[in-house]
C-alpha positions in Angstrom: 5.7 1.3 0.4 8.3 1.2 -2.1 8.0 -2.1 -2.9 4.2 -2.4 -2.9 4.6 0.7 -6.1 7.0 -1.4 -7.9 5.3 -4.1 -8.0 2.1 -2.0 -9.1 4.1 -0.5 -12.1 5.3 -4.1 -12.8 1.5 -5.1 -13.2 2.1 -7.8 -10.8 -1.4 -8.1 -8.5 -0.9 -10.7 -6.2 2.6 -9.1 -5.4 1.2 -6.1 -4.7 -1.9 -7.4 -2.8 0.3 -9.2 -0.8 2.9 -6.6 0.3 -0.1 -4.1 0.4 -1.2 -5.8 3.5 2.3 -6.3 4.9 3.1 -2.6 4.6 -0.9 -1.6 6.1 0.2 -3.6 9.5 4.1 -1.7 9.2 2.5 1.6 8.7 0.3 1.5 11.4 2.7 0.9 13.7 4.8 3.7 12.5 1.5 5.6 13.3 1.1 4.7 16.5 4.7 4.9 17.3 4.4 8.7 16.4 7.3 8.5 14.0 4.7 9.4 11.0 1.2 11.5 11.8 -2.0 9.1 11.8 -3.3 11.5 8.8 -0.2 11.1 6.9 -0.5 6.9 7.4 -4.2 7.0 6.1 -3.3 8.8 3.1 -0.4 6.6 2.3 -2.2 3.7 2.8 -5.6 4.9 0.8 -3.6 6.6 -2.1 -1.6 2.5 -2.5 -5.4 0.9 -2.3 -6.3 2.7 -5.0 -3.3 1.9 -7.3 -3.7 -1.8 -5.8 -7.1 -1.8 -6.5 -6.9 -0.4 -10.3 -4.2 -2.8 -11.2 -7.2 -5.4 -10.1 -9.7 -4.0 -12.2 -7.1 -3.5 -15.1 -6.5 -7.6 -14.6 -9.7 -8.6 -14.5 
């Protein structure tokens, strides 16, 4: 997650696109694995899409 936020604040997209989906797959597990709660994944992962998805729209 860390590195999916730096590379947001870098203003690098396809960075962050591409560890965005790298860290989706690693948090899931986590989530399943009971190490993190299935709400708490979910609101990690949506809160990153939206920075991802605004550095997009900021590119564009």
């Amino acid at each position: 997650m860390k590195n999916v936020e730096k590379a947001v604040v870098a203003g690098d997209k396809t960075k962050a696109t591409e560890l965005f989906a790298k860290m989706q797959a690693v948090v899931d597990t986590v989530a399943d694995k009971g190490i993190f709660h299935k709400n708490k994944a979910a609101r990690d992962k949506s809160r990153l899409s939206t920075k991802v998805k605004a550095l997009a729209a900021q590119a564009a």
